[in-house]
PDB file of N, H, CA, C and O in Angstrom:
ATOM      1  N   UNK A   1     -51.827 -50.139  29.137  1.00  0.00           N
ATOM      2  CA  UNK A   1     -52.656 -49.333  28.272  1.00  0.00           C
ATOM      3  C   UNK A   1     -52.042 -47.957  28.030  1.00  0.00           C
ATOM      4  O   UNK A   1     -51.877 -47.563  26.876  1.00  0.00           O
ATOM      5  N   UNK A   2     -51.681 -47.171  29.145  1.00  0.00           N
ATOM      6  H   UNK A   2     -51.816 -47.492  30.083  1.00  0.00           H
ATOM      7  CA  UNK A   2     -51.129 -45.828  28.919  1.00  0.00           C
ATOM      8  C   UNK A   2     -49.597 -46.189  28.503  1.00  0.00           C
ATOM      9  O   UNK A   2     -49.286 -45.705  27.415  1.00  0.00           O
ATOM     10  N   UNK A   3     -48.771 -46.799  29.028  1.00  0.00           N
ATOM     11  H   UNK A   3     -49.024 -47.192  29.912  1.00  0.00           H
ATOM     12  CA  UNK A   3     -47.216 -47.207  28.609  1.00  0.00           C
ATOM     13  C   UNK A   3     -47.393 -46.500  27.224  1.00  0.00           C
ATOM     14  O   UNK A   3     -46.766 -45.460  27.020  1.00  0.00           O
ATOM     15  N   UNK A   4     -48.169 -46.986  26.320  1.00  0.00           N
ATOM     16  H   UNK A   4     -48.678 -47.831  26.485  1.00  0.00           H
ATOM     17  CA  UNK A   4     -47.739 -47.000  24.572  1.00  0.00           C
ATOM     18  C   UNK A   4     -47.716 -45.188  24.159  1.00  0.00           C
ATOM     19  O   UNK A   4     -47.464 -44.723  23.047  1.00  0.00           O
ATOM     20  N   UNK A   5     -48.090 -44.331  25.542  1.00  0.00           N
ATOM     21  H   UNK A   5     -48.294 -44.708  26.445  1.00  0.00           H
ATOM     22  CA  UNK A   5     -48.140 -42.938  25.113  1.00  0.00           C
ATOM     23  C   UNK A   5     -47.245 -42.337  25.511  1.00  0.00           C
ATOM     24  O   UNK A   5     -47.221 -41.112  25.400  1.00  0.00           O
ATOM     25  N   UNK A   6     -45.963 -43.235  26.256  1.00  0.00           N
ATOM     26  H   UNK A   6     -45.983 -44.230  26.346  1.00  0.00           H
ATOM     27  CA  UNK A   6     -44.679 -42.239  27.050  1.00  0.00           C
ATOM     28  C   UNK A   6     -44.366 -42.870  28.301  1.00  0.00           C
ATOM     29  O   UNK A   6     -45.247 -43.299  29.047  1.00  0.00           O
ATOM     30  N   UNK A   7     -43.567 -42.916  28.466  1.00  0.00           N
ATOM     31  H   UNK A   7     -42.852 -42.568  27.861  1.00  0.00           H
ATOM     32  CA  UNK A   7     -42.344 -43.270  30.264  1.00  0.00           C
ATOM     33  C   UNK A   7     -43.997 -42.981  31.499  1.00  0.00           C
ATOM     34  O   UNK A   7     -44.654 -41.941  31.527  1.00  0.00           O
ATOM     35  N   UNK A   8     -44.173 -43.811  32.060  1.00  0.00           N
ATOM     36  H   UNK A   8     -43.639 -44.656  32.037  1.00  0.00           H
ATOM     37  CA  UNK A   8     -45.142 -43.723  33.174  1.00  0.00           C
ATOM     38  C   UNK A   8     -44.048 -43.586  34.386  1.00  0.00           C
ATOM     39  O   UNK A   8     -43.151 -44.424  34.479  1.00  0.00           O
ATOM     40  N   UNK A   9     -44.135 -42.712  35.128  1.00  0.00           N
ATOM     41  H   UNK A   9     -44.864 -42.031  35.052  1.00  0.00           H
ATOM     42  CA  UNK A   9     -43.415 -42.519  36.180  1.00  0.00           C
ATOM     43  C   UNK A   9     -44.747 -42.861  37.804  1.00  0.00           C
ATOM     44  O   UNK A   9     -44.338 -43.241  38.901  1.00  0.00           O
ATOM     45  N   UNK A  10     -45.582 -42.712  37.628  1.00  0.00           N
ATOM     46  H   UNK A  10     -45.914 -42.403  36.737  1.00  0.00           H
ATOM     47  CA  UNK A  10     -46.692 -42.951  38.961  1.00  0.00           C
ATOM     48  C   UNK A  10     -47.877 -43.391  38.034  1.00  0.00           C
ATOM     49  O   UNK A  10     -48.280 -43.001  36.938  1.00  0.00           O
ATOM     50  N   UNK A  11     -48.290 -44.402  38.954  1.00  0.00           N
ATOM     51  H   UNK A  11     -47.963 -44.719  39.844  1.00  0.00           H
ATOM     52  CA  UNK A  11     -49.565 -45.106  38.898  1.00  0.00           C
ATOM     53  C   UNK A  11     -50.364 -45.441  39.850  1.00  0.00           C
ATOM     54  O   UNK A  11     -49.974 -46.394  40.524  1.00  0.00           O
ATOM     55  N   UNK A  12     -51.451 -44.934  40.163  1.00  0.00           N
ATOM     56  H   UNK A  12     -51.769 -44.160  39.616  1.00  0.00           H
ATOM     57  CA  UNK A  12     -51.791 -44.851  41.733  1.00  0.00           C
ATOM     58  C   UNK A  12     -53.470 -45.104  41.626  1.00  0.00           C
ATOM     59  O   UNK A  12     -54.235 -44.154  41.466  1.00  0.00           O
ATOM     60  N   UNK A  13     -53.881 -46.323  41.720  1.00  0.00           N
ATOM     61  H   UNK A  13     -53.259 -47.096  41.849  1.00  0.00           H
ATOM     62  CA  UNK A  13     -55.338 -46.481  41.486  1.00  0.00           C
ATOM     63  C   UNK A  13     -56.014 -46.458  43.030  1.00  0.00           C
ATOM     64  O   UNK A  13     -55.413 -47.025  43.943  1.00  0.00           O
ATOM     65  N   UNK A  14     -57.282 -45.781  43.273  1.00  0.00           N
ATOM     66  H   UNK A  14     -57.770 -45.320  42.531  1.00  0.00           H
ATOM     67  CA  UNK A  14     -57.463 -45.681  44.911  1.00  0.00           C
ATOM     68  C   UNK A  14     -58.624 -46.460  45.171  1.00  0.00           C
ATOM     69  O   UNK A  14     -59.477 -46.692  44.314  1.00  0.00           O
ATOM     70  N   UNK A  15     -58.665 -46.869  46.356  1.00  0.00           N
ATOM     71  H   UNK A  15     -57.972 -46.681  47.051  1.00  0.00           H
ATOM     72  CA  UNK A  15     -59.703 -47.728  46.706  1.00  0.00           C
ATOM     73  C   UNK A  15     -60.265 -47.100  48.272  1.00  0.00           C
ATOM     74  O   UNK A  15     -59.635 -46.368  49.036  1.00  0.00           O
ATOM     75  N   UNK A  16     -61.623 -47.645  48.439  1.00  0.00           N
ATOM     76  H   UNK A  16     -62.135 -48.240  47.818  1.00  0.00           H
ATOM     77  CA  UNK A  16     -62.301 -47.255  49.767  1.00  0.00           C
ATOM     78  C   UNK A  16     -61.357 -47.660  50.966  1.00  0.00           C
ATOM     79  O   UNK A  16     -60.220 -47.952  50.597  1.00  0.00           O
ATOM     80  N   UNK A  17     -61.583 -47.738  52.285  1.00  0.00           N
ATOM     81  H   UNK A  17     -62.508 -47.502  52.584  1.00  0.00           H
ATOM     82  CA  UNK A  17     -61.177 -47.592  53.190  1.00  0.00           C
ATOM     83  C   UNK A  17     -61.534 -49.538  53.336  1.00  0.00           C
ATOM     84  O   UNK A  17     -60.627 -50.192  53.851  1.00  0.00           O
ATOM     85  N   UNK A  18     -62.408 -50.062  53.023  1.00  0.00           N
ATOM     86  H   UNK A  18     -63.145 -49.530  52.604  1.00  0.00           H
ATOM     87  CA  UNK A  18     -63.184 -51.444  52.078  1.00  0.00           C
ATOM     88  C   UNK A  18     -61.901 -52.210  51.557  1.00  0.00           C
ATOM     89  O   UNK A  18     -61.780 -53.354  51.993  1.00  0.00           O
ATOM     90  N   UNK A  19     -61.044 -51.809  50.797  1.00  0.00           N
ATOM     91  H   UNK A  19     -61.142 -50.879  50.442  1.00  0.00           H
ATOM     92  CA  UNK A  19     -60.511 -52.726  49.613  1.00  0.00           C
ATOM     93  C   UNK A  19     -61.733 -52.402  48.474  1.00  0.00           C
ATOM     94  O   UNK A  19     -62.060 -53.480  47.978  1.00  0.00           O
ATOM     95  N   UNK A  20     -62.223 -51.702  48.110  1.00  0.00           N
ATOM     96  H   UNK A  20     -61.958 -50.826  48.513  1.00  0.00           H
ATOM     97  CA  UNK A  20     -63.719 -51.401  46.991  1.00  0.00           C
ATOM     98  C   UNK A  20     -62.762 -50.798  46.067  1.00  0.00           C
ATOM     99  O   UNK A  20     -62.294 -49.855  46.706  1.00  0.00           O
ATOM    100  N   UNK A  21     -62.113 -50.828  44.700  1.00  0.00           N
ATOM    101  H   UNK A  21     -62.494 -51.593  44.181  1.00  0.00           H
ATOM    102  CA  UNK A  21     -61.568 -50.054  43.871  1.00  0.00           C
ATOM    103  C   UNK A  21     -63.047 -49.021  43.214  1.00  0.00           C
ATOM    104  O   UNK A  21     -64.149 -49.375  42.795  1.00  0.00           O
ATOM    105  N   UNK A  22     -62.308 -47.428  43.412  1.00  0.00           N
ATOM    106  H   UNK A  22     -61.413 -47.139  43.753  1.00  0.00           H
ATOM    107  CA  UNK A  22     -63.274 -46.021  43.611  1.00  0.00           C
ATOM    108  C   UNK A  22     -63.584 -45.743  41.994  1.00  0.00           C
ATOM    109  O   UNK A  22     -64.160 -44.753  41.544  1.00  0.00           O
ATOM    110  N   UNK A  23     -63.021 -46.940  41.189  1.00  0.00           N
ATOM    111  H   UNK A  23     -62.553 -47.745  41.555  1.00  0.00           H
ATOM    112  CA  UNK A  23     -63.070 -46.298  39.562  1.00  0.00           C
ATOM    113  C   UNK A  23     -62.367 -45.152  39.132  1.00  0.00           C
ATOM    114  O   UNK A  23     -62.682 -44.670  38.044  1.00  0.00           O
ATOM    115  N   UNK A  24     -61.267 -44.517  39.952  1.00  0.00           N
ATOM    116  H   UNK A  24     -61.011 -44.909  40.836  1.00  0.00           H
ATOM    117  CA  UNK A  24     -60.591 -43.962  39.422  1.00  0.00           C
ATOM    118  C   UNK A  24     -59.283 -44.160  39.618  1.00  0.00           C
ATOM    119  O   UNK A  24     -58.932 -45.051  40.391  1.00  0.00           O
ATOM    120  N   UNK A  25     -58.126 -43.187  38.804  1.00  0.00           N
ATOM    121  H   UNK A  25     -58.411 -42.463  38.176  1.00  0.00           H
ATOM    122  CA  UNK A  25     -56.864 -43.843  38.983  1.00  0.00           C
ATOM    123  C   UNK A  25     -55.842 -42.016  39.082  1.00  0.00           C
ATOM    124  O   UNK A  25     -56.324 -40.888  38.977  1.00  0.00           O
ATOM    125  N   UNK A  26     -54.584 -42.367  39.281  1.00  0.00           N
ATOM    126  H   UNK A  26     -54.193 -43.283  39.367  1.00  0.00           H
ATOM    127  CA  UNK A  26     -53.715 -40.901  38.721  1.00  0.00           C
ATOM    128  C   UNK A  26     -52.626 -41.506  37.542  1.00  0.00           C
ATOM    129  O   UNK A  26     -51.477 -41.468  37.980  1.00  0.00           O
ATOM    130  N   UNK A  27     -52.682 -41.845  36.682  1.00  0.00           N
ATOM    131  H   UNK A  27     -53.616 -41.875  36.326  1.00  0.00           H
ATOM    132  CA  UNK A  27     -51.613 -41.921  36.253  1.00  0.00           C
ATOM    133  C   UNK A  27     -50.220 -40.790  35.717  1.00  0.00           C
ATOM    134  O   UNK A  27     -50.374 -40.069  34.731  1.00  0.00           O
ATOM    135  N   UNK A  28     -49.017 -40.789  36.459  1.00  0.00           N
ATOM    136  H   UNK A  28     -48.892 -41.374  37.259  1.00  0.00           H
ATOM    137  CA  UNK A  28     -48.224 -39.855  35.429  1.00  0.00           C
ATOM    138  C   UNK A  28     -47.360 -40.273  34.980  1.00  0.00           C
ATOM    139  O   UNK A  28     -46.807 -41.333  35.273  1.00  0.00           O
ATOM    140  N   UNK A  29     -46.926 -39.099  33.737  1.00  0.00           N
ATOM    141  H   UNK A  29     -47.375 -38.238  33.499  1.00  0.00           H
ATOM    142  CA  UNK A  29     -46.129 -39.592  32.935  1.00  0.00           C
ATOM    143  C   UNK A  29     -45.051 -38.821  32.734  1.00  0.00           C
ATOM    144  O   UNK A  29     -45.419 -37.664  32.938  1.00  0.00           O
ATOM    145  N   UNK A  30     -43.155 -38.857  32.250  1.00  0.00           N
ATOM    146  H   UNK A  30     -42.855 -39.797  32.085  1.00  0.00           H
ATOM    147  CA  UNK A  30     -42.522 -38.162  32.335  1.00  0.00           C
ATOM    148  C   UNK A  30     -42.413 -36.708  31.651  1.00  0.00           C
ATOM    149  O   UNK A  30     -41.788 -35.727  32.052  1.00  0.00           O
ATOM    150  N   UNK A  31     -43.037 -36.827  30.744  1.00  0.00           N
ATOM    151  H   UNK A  31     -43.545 -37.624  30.418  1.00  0.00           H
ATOM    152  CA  UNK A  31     -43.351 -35.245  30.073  1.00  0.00           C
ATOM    153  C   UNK A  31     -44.958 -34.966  29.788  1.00  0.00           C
ATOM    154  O   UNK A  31     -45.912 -35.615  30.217  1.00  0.00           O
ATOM    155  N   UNK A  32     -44.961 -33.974  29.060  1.00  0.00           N
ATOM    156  H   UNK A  32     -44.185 -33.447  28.712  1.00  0.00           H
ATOM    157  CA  UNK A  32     -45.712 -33.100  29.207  1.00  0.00           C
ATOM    158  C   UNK A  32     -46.419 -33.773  28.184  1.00  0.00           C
ATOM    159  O   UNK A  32     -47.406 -34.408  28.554  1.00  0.00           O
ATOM    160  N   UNK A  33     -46.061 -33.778  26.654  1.00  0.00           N
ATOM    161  H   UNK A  33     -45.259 -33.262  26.353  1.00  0.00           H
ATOM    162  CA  UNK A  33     -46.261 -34.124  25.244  1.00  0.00           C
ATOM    163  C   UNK A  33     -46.719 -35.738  25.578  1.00  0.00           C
ATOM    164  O   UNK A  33     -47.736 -36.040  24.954  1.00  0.00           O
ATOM    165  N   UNK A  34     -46.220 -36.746  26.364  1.00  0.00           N
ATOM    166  H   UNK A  34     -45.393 -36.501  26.870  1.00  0.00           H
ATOM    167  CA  UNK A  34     -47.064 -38.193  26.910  1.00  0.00           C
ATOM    168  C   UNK A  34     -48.126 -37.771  26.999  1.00  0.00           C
ATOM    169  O   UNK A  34     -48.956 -37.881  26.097  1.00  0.00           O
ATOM    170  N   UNK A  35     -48.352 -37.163  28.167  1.00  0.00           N
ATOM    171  H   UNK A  35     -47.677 -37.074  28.900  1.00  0.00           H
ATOM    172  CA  UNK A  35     -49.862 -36.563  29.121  1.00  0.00           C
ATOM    173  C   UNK A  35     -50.567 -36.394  28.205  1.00  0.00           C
ATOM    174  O   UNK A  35     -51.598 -37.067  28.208  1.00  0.00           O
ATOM    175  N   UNK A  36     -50.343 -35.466  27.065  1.00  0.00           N
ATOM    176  H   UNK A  36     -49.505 -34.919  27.063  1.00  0.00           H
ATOM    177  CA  UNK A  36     -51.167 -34.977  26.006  1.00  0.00           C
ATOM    178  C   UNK A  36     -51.572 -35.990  25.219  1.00  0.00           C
ATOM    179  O   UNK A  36     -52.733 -36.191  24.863  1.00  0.00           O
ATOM    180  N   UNK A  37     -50.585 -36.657  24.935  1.00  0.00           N
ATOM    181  H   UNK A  37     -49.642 -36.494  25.225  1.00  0.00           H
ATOM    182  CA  UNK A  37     -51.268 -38.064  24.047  1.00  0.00           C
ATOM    183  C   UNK A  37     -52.074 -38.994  24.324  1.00  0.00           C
ATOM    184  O   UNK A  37     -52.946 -39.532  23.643  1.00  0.00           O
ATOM    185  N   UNK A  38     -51.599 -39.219  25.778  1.00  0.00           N
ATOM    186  H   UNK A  38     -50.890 -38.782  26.331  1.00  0.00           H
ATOM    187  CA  UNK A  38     -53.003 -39.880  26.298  1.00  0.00           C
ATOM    188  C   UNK A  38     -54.254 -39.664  26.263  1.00  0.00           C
ATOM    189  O   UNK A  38     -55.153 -40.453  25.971  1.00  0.00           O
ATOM    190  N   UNK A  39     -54.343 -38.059  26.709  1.00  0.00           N
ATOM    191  H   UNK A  39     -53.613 -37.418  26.946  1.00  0.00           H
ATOM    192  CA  UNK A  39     -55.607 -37.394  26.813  1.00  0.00           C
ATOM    193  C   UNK A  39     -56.165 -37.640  25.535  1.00  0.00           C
ATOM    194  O   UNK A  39     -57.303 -38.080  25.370  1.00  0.00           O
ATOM    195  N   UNK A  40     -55.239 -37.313  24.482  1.00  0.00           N
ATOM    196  H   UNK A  40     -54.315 -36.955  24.616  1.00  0.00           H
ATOM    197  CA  UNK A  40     -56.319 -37.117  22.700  1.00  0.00           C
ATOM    198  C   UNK A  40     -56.533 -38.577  23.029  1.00  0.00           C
ATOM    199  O   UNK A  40     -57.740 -38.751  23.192  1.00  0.00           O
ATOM    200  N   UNK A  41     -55.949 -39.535  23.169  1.00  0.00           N
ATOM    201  H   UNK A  41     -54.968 -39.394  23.037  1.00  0.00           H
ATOM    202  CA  UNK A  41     -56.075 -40.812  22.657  1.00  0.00           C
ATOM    203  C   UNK A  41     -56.871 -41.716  23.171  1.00  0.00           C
ATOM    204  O   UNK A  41     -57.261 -42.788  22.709  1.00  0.00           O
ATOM    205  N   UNK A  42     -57.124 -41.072  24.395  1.00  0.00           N
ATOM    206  H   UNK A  42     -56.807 -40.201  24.770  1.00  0.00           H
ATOM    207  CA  UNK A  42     -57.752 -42.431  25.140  1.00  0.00           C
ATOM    208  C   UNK A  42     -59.105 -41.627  25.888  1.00  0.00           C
ATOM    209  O   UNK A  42     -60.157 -42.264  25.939  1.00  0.00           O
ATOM    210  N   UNK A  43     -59.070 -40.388  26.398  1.00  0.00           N
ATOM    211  H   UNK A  43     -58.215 -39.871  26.356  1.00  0.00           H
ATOM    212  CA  UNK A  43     -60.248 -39.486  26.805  1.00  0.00           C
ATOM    213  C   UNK A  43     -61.623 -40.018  25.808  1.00  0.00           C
ATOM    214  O   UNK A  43     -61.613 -39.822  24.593  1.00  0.00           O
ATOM    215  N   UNK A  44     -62.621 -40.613  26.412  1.00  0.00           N
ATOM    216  H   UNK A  44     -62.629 -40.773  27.399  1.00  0.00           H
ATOM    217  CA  UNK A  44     -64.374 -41.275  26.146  1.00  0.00           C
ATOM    218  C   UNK A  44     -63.988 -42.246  25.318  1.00  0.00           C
ATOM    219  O   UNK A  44     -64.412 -42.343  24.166  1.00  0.00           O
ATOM    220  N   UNK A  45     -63.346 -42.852  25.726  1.00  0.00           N
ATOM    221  H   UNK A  45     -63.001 -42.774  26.661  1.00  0.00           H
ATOM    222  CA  UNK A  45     -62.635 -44.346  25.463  1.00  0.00           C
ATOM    223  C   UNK A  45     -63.091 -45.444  26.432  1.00  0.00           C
ATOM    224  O   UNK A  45     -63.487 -45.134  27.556  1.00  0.00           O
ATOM    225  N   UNK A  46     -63.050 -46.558  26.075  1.00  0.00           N
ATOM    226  H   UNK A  46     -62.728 -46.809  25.162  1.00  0.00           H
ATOM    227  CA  UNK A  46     -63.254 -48.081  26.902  1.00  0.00           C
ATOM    228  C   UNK A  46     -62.349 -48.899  27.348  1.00  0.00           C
ATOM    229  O   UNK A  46     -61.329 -49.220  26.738  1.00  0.00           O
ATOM    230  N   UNK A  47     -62.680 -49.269  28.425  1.00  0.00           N
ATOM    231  H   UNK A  47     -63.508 -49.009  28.921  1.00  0.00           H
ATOM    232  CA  UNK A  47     -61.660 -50.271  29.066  1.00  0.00           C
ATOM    233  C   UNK A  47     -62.841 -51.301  29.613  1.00  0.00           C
ATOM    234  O   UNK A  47     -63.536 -51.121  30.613  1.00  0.00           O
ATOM    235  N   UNK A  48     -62.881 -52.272  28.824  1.00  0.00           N
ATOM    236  H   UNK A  48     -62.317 -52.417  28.012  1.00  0.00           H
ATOM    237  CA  UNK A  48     -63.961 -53.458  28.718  1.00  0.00           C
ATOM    238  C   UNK A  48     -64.973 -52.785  28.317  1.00  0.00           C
ATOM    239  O   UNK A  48     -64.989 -52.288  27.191  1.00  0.00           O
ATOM    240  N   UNK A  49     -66.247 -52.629  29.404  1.00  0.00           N
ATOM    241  H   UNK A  49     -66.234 -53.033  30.319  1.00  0.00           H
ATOM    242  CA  UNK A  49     -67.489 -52.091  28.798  1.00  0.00           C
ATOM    243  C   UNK A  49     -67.527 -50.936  29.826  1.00  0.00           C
ATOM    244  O   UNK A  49     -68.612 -50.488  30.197  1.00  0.00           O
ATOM    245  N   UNK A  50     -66.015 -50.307  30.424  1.00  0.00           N
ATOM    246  H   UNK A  50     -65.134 -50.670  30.123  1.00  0.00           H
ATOM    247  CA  UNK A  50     -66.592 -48.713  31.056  1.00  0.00           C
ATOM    248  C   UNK A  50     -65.955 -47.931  30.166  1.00  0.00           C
ATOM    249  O   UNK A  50     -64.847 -48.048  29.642  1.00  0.00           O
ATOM    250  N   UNK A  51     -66.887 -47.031  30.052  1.00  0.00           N
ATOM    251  H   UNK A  51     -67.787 -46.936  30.478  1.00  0.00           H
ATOM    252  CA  UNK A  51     -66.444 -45.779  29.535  1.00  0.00           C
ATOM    253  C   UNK A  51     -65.415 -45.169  30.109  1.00  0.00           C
ATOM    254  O   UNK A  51     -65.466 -45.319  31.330  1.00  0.00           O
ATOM    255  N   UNK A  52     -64.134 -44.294  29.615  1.00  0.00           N
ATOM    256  H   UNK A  52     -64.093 -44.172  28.623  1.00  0.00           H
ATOM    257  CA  UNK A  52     -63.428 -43.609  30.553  1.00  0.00           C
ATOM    258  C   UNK A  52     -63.022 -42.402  30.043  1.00  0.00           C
ATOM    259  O   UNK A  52     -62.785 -42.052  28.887  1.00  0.00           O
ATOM    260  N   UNK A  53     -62.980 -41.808  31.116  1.00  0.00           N
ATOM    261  H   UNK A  53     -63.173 -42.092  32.056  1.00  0.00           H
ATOM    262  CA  UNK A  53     -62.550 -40.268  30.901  1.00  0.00           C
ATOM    263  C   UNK A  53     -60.965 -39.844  31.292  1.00  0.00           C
ATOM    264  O   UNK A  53     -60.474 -40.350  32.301  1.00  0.00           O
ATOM    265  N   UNK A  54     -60.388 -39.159  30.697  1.00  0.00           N
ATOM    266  H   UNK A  54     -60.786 -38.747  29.877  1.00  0.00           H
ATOM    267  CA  UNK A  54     -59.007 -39.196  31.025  1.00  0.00           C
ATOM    268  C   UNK A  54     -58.867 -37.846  31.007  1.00  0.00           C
ATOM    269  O   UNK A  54     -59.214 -37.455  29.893  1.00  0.00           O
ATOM    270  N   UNK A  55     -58.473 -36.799  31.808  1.00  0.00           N
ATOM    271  H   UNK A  55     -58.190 -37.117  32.713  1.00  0.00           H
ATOM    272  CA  UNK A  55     -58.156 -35.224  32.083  1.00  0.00           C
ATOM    273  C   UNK A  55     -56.573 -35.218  32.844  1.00  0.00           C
ATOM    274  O   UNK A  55     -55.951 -35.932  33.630  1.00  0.00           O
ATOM    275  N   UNK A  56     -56.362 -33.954  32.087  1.00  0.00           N
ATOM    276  H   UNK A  56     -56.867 -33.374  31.449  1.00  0.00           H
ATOM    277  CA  UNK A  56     -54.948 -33.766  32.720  1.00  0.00           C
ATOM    278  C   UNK A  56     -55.420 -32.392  34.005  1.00  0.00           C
ATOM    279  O   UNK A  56     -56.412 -31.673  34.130  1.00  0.00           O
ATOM    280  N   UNK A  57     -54.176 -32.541  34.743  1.00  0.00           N
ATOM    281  H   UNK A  57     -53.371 -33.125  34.641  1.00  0.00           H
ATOM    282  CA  UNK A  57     -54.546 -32.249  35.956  1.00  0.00           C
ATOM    283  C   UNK A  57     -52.656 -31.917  36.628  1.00  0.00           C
ATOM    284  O   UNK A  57     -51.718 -32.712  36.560  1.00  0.00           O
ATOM    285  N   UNK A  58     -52.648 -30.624  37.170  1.00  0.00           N
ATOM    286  H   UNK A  58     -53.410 -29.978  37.225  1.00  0.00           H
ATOM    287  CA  UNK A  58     -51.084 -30.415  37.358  1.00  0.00           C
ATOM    288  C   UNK A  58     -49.911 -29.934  36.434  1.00  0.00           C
ATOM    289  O   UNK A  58     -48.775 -30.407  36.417  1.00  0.00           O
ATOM    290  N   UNK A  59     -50.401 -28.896  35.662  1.00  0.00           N
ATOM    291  H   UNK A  59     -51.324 -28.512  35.677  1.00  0.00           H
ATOM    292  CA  UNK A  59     -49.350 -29.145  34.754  1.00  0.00           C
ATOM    293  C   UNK A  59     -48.922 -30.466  33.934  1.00  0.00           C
ATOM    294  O   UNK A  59     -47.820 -31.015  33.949  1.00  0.00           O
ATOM    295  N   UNK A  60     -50.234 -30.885  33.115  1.00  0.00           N
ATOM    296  H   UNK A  60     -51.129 -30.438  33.102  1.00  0.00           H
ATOM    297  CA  UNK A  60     -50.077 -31.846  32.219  1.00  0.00           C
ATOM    298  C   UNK A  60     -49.351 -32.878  32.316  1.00  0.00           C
ATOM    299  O   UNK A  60     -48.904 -33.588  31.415  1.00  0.00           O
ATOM    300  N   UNK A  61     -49.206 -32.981  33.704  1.00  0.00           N
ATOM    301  H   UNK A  61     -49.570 -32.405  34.436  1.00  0.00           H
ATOM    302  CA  UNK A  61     -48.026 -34.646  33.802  1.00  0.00           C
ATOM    303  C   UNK A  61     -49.027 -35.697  34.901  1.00  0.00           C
ATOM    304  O   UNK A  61     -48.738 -36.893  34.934  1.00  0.00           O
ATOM    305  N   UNK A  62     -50.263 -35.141  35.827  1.00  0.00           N
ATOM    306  H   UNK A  62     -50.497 -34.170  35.800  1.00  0.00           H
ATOM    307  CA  UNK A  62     -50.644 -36.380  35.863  1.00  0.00           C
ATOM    308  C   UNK A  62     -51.877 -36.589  35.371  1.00  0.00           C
ATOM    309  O   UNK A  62     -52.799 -35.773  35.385  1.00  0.00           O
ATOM    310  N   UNK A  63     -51.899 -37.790  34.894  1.00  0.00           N
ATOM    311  H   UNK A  63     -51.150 -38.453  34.883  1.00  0.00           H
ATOM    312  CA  UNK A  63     -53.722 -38.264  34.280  1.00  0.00           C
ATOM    313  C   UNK A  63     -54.659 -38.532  35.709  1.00  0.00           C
ATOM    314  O   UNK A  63     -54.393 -38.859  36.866  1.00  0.00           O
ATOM    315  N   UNK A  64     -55.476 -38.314  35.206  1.00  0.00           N
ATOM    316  H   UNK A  64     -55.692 -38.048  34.267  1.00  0.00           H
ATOM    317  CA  UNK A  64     -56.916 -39.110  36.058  1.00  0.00           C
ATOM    318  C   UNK A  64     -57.789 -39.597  35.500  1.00  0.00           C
ATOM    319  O   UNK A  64     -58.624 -38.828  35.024  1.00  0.00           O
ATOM    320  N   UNK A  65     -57.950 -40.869  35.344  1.00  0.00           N
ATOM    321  H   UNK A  65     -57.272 -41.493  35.731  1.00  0.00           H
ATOM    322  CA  UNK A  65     -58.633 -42.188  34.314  1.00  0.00           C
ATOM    323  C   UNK A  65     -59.469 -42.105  35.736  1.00  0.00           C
ATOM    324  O   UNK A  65     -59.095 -42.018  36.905  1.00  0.00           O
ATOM    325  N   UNK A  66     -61.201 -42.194  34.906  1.00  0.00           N
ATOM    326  H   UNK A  66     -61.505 -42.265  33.956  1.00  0.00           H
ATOM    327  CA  UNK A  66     -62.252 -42.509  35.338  1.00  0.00           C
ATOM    328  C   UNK A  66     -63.045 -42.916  34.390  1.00  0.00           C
ATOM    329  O   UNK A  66     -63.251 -42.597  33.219  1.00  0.00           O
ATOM    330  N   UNK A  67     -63.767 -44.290  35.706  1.00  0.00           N
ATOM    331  H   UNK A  67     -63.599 -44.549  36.657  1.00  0.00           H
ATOM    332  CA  UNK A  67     -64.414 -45.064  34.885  1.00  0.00           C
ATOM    333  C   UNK A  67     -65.967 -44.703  35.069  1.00  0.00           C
ATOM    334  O   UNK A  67     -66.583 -44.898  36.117  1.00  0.00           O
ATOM    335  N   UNK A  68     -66.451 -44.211  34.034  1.00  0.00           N
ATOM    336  H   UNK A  68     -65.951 -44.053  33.182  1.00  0.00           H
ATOM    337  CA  UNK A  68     -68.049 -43.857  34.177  1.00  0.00           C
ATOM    338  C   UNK A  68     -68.951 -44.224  34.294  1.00  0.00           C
ATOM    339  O   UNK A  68     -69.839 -43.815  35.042  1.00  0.00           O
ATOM    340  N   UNK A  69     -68.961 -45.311  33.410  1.00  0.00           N
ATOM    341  H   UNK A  69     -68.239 -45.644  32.803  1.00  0.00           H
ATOM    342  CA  UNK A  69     -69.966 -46.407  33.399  1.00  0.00           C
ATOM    343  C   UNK A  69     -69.834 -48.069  34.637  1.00  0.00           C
ATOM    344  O   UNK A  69     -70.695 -48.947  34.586  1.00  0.00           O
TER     345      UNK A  69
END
C-alpha cells in the first residue's frame, strides 16, 4: 500500500505482549518528499472497513498508520 509513495526502508507493525496486533504500525520511508505523499494520500483513508490515520513523526521519514475504527 505505502511502496507506490517511495523506497520503504522500515516497516514495523506492533503487537501485545499476546501476539494481539495494537492497530498500529511505523512505517519509513527513504526521503522526506515519500513521507509527505503518503501523509496527503492516504491520512482518513481505509484499509478494508478501518479507517486510518497516517502522521509523520521524526523529521518526516517515519509514518504511523493507525487503525481507528
Amino acid at each position: 500500500m505505502f511502496d507506490e509513495y517511495g523506497q520503504i526502508t522500515e516497516c514495523s507493525l506492533k503487537y501485545t505482549k499476546h501476539g494481539v496486533f495494537r492497530k498500529f504500525a511505523f512505517v519509513g520511508f527513504h526521503g522526506e518528499s515519500a513521507a509527505s505523499s503518503a501523509v496527503t494520500q492516504c491520512n482518513n483513508t481505509y484499509i478494508d472497513t478501518a479507517k486510518i490515520q497516517v502522521l509523520c513523526v521524526f523529521l518526516l521519514v517515519i509514518m504511523l498508520v493507525m487503525a481507528i475504527s
